[in-house]
C-alpha positions in Angstrom: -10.6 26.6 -10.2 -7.2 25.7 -11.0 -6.2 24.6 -7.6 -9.2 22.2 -8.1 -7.4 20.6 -11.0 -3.8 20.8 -9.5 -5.1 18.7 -6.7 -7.0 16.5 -8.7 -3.6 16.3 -10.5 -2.1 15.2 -7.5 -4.3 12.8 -6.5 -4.4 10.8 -9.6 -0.2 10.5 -9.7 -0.7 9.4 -6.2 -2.7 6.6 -7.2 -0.4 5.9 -10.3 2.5 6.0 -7.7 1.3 3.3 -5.3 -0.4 1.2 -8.8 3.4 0.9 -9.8 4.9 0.1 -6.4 2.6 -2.7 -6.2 3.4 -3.8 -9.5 7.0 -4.2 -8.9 5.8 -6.9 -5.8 7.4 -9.8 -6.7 4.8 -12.1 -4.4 1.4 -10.4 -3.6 0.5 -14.0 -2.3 3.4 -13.1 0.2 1.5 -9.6 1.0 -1.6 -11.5 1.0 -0.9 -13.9 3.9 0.8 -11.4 6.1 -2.3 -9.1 6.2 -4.5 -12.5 7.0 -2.3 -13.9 9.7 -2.3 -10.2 11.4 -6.0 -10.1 11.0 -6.4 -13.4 12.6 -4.0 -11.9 15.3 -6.9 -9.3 15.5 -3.8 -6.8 15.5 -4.7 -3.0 15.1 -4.2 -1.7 11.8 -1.0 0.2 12.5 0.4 -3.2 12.9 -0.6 -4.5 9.6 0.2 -1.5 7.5 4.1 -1.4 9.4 4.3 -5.0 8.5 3.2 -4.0 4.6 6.2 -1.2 5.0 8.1 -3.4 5.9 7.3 -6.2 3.7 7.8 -3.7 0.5 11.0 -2.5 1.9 12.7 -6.0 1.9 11.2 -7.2 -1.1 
């Protein structure tokens, strides 16, 4: 039962990890239009999430 909670645990500072990386995005306008003009593109969605990485790396 306890590994039940741990991962739980785990799963909910995850999400509280990634909440406050995206709150520290200066511009999600910015983040907004690169995922649109790669969808246009039709790119796959390795493309799109490298060019999120990448994005949130620079910023």
């Amino acid at each position: 039962m306890e590994e039940k909670v741990d991962k739980v645990d785990q799963l909910l500072h995850g999400d509280m990890k990634v909440d406050r990386q995206l709150e520290r995005l200066d511009d999600l306008d910015t983040l907004t239009e690169i995922i649109h003009i790669y969808r246009e593109k039709n790119a796959r969605s390795k493309e799109i999430a490298l060019a999120i990485v990448k994005f949130v790396k620079e910023g």
